[in-house]
PyMOL Python script that loads the backbone (N, CA, C, O; Angstrom):
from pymol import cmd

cmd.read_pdbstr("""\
ATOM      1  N   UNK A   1     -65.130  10.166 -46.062  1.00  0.00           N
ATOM      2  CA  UNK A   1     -64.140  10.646 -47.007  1.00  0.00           C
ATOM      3  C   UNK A   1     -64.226   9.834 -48.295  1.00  0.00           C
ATOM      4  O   UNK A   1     -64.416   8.618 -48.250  1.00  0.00           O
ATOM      5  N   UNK A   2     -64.061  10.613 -49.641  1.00  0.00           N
ATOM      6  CA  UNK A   2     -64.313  10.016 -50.892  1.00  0.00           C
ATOM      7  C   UNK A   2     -63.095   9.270 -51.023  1.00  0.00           C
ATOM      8  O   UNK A   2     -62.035   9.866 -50.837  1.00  0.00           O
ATOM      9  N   UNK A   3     -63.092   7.654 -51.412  1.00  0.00           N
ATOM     10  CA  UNK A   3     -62.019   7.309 -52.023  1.00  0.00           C
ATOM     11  C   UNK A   3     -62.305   6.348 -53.729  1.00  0.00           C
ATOM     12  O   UNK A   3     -63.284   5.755 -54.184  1.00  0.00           O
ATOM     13  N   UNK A   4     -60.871   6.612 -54.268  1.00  0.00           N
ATOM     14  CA  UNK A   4     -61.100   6.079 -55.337  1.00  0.00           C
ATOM     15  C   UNK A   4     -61.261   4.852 -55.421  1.00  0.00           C
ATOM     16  O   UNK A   4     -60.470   4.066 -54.899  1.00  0.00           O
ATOM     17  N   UNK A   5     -62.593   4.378 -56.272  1.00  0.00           N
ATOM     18  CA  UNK A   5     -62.825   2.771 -56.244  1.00  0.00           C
ATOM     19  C   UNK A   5     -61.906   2.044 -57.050  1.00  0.00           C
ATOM     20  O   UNK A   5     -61.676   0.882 -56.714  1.00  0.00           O
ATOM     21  N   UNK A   6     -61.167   2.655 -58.356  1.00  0.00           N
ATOM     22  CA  UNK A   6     -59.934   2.412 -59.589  1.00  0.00           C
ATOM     23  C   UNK A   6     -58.795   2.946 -59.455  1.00  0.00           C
ATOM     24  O   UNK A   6     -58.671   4.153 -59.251  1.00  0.00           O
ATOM     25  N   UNK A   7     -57.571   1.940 -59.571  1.00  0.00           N
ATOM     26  CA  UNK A   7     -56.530   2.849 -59.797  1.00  0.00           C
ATOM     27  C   UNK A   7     -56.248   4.110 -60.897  1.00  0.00           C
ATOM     28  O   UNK A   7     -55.069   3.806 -61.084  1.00  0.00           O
ATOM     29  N   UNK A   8     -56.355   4.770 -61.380  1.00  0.00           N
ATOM     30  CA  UNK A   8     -56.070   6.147 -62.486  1.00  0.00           C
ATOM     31  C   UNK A   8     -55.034   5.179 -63.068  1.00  0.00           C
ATOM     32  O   UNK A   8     -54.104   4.802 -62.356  1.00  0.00           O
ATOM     33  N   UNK A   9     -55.181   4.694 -64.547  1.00  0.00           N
ATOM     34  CA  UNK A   9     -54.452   4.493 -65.415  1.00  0.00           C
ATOM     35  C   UNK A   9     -53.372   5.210 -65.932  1.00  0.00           C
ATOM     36  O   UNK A   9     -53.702   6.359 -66.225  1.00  0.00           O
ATOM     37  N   UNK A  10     -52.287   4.968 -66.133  1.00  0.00           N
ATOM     38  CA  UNK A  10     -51.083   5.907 -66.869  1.00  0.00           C
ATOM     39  C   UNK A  10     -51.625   7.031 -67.660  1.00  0.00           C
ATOM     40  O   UNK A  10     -51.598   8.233 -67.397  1.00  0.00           O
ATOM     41  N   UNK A  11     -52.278   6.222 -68.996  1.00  0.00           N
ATOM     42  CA  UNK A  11     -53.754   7.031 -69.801  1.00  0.00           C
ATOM     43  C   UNK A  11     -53.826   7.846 -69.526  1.00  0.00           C
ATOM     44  O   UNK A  11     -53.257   8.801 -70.056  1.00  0.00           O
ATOM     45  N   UNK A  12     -54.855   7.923 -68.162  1.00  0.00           N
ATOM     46  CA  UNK A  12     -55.865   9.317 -68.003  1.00  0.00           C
ATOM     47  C   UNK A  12     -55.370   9.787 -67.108  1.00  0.00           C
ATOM     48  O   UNK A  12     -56.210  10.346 -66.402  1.00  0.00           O
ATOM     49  N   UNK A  13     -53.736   9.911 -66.495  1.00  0.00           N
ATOM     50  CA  UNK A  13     -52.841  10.699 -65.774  1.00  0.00           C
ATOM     51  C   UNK A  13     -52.311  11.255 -66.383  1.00  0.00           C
ATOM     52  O   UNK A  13     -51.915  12.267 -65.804  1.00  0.00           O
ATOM     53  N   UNK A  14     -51.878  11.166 -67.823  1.00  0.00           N
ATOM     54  CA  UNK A  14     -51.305  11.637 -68.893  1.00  0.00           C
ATOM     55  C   UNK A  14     -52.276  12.412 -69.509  1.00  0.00           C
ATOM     56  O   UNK A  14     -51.908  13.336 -70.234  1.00  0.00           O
ATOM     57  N   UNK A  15     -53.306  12.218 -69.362  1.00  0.00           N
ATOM     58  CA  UNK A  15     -54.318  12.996 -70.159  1.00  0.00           C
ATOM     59  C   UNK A  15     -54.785  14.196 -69.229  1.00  0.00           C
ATOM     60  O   UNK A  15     -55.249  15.231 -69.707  1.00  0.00           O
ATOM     61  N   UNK A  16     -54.652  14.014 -68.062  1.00  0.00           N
ATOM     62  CA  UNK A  16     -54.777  15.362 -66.981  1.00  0.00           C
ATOM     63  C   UNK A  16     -53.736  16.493 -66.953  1.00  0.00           C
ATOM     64  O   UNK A  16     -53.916  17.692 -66.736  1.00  0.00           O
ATOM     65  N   UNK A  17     -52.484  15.752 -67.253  1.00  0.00           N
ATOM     66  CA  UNK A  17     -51.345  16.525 -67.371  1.00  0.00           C
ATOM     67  C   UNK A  17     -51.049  16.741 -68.803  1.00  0.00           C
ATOM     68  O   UNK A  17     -49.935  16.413 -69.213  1.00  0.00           O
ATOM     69  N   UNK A  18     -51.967  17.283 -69.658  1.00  0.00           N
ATOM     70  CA  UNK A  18     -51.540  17.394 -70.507  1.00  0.00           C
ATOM     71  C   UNK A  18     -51.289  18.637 -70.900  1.00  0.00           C
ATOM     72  O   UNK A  18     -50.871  18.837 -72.041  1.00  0.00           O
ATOM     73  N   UNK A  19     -51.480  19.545 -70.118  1.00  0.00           N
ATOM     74  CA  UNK A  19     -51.428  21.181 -70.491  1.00  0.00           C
ATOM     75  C   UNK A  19     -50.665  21.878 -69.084  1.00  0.00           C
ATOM     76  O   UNK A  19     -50.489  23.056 -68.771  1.00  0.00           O
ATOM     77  N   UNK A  20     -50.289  20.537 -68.373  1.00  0.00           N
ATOM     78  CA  UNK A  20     -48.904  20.835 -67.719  1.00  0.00           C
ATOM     79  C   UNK A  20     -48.002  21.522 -67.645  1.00  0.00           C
ATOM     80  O   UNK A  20     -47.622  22.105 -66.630  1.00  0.00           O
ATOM     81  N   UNK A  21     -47.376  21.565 -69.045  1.00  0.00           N
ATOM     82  CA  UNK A  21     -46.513  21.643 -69.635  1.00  0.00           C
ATOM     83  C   UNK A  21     -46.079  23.134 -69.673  1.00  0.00           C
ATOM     84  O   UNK A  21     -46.799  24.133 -69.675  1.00  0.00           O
ATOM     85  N   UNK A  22     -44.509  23.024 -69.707  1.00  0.00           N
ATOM     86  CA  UNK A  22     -44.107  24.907 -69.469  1.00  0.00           C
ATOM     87  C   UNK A  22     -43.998  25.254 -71.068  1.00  0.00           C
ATOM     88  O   UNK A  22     -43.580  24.481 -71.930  1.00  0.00           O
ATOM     89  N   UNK A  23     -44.456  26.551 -71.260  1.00  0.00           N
ATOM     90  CA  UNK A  23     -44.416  26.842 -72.333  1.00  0.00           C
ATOM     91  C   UNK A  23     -43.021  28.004 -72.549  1.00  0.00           C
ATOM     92  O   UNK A  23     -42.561  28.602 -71.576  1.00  0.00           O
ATOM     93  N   UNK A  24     -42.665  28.125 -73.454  1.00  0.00           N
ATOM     94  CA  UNK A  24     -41.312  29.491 -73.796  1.00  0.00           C
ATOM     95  C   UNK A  24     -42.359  30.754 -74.275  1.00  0.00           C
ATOM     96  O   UNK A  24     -43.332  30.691 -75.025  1.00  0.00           O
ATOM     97  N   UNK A  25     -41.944  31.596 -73.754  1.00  0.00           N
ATOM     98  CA  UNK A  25     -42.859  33.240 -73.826  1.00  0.00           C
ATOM     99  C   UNK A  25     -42.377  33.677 -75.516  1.00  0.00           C
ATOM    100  O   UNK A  25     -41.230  33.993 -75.831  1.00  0.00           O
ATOM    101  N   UNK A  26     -43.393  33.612 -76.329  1.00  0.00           N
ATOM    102  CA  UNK A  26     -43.220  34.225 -77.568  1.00  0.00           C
ATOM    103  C   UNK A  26     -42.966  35.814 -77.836  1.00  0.00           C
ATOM    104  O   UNK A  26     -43.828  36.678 -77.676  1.00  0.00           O
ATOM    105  N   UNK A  27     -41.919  35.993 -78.177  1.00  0.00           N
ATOM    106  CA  UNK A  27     -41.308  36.858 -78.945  1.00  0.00           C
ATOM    107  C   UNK A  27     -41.310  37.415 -80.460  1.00  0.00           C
ATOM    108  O   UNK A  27     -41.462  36.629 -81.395  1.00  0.00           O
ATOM    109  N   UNK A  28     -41.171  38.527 -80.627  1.00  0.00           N
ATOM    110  CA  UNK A  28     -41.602  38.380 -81.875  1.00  0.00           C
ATOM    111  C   UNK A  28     -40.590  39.731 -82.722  1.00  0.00           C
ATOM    112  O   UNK A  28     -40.710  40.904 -82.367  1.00  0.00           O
ATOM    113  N   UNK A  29     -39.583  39.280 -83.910  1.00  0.00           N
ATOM    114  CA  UNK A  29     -38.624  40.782 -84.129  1.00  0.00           C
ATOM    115  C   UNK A  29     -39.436  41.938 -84.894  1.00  0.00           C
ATOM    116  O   UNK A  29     -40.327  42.062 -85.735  1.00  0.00           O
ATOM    117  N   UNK A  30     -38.617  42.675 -84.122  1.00  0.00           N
ATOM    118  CA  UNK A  30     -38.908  44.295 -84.856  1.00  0.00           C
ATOM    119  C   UNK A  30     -38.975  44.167 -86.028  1.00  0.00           C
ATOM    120  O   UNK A  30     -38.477  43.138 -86.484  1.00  0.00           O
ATOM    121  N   UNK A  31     -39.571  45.086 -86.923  1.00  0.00           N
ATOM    122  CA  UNK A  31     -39.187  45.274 -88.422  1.00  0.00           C
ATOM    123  C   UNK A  31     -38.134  45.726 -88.444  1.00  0.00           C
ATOM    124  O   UNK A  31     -37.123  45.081 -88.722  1.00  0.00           O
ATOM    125  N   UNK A  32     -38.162  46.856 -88.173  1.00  0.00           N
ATOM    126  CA  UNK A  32     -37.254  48.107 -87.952  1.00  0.00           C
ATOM    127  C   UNK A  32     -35.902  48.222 -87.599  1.00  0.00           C
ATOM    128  O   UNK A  32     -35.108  48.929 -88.220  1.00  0.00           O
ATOM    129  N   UNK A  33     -35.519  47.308 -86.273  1.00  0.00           N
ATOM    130  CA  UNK A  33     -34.461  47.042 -85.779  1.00  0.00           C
ATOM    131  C   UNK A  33     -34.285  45.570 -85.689  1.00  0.00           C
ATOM    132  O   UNK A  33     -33.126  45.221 -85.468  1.00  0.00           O
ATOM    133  N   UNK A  34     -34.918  44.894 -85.775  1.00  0.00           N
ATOM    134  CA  UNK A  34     -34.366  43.302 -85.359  1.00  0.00           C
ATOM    135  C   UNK A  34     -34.088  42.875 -84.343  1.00  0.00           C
ATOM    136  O   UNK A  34     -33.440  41.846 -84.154  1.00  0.00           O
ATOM    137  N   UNK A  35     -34.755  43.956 -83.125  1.00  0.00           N
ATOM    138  CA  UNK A  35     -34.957  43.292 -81.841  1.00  0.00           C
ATOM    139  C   UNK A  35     -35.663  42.620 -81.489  1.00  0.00           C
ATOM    140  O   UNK A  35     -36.611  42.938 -82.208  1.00  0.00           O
ATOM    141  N   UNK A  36     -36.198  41.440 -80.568  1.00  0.00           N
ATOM    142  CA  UNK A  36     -36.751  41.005 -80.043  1.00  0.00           C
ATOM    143  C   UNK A  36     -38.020  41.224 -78.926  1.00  0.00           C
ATOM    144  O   UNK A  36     -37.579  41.275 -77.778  1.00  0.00           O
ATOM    145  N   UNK A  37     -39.039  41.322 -78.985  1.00  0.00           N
ATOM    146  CA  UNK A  37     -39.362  41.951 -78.078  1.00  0.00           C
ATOM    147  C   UNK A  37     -41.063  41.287 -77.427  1.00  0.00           C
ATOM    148  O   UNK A  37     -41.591  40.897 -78.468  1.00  0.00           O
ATOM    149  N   UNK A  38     -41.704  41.110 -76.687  1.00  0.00           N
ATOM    150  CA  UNK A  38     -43.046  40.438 -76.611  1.00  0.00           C
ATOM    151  C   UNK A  38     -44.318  41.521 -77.300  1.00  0.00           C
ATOM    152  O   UNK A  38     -44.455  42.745 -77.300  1.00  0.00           O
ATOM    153  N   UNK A  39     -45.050  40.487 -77.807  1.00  0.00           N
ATOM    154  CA  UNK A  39     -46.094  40.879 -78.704  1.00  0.00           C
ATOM    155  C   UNK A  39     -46.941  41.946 -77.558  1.00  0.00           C
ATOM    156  O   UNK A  39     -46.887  41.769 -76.341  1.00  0.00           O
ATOM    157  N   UNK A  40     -47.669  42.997 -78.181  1.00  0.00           N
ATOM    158  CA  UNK A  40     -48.831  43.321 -77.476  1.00  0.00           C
ATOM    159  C   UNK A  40     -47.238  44.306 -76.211  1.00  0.00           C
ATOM    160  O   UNK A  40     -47.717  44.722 -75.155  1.00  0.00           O
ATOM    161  N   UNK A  41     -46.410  44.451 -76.295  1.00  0.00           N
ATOM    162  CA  UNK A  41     -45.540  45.147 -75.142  1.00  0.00           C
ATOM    163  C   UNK A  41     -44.751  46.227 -75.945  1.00  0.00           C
ATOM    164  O   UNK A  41     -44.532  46.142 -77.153  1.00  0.00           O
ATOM    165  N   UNK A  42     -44.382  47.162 -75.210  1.00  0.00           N
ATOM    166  CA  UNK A  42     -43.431  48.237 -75.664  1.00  0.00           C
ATOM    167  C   UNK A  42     -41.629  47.529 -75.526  1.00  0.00           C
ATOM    168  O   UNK A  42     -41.053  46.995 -74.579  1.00  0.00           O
ATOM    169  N   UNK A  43     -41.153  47.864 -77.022  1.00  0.00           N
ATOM    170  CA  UNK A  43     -39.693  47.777 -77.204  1.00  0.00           C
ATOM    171  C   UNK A  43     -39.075  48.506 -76.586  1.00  0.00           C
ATOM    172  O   UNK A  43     -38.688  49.589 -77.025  1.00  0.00           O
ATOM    173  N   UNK A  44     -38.818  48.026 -75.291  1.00  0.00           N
ATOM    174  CA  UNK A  44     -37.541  49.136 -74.444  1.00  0.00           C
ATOM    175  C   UNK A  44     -36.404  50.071 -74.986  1.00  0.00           C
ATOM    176  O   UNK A  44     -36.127  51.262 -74.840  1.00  0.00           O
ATOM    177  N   UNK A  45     -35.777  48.839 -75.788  1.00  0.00           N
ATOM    178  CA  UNK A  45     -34.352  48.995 -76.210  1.00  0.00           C
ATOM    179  C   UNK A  45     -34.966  51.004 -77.360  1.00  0.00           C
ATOM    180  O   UNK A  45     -34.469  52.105 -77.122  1.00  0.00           O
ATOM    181  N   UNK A  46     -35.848  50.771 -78.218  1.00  0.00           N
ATOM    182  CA  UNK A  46     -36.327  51.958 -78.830  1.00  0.00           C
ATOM    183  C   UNK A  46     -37.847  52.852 -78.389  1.00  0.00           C
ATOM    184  O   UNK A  46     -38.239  53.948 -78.788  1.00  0.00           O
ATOM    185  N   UNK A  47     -38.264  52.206 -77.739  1.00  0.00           N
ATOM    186  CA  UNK A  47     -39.255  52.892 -76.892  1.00  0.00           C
ATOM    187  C   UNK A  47     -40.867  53.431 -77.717  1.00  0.00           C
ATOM    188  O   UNK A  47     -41.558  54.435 -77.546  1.00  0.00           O
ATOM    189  N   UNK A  48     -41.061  51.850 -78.937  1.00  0.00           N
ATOM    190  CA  UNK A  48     -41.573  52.207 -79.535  1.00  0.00           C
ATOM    191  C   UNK A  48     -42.603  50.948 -79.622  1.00  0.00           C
ATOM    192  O   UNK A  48     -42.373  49.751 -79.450  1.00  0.00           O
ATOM    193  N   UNK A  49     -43.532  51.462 -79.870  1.00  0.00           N
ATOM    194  CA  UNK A  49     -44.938  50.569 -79.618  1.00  0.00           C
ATOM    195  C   UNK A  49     -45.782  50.906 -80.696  1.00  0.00           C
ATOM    196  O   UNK A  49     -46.097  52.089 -80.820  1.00  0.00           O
ATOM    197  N   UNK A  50     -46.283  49.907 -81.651  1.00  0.00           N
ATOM    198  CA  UNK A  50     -47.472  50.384 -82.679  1.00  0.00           C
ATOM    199  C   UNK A  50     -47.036  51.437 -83.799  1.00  0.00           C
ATOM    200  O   UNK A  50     -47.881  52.011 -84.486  1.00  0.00           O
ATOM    201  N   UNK A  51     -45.716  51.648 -83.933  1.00  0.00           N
ATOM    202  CA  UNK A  51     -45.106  52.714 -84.897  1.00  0.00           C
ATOM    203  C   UNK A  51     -45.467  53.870 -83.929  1.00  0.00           C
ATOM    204  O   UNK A  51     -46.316  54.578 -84.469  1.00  0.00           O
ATOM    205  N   UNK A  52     -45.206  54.220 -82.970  1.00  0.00           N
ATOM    206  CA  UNK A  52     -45.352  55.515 -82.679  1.00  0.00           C
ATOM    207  C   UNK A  52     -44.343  55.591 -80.991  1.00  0.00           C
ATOM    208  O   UNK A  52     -44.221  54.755 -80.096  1.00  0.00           O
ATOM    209  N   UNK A  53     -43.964  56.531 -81.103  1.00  0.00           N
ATOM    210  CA  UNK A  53     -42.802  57.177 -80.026  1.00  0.00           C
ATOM    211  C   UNK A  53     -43.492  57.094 -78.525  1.00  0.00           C
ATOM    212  O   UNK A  53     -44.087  58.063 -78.052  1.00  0.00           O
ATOM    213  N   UNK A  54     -43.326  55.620 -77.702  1.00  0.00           N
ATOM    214  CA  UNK A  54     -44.328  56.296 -76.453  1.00  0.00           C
ATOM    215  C   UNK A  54     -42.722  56.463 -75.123  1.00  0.00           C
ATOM    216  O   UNK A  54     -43.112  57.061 -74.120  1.00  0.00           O
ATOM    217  N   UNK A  55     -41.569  56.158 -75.048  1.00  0.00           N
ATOM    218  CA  UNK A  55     -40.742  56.343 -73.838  1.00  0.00           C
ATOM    219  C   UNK A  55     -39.571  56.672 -75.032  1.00  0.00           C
ATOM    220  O   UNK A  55     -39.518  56.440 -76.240  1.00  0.00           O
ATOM    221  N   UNK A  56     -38.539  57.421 -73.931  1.00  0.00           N
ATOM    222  CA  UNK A  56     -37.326  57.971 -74.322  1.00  0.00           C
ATOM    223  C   UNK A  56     -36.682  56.796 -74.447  1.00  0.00           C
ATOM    224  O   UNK A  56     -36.762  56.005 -73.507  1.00  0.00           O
ATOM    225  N   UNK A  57     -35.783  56.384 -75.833  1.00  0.00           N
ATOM    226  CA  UNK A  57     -34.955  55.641 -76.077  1.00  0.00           C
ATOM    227  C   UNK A  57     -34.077  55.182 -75.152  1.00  0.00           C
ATOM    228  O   UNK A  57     -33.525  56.189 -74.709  1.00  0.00           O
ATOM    229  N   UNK A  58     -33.494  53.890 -74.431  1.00  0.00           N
ATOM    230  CA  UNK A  58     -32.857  53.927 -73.698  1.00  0.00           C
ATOM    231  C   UNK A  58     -31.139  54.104 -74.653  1.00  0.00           C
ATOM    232  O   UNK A  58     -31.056  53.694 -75.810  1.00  0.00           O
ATOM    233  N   UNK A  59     -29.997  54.715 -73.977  1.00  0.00           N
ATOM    234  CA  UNK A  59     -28.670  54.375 -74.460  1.00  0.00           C
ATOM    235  C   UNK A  59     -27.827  53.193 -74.081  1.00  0.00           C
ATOM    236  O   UNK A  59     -26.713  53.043 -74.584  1.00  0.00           O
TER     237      UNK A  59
END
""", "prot")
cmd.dss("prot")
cmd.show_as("cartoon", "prot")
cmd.util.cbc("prot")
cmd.orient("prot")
């Protein structure tokens, strides 16, 4: 069984975990309405994607 000959420095434990990290899901507002909504996804709330009509508006 492999064992480590060095303890792993703070350093290069920190440097492994460096993309660890949780990121927040980018959002991005409507022109149109000023909703919120994820890039590259259809706006529920108006059912509109790319300027063009793809689902029935929700009420």
């Amino acid at each position: 069984m492999a064992v480590p000959k060095r303890k792993t420095t703070p350093s290069k434990r920190g440097m492994r975990r460096a993309h660890d990290r949780l990121t927040a899901k980018p959002y991005v507002e409507d022109q149109e309405t000023g909703e919120l909504h994820r890039p590259h996804h259809i706006d529920l709330k108006t059912g509109m994607y790319r300027g063009k009509q793809v689902l029935e508006p929700k009420d």
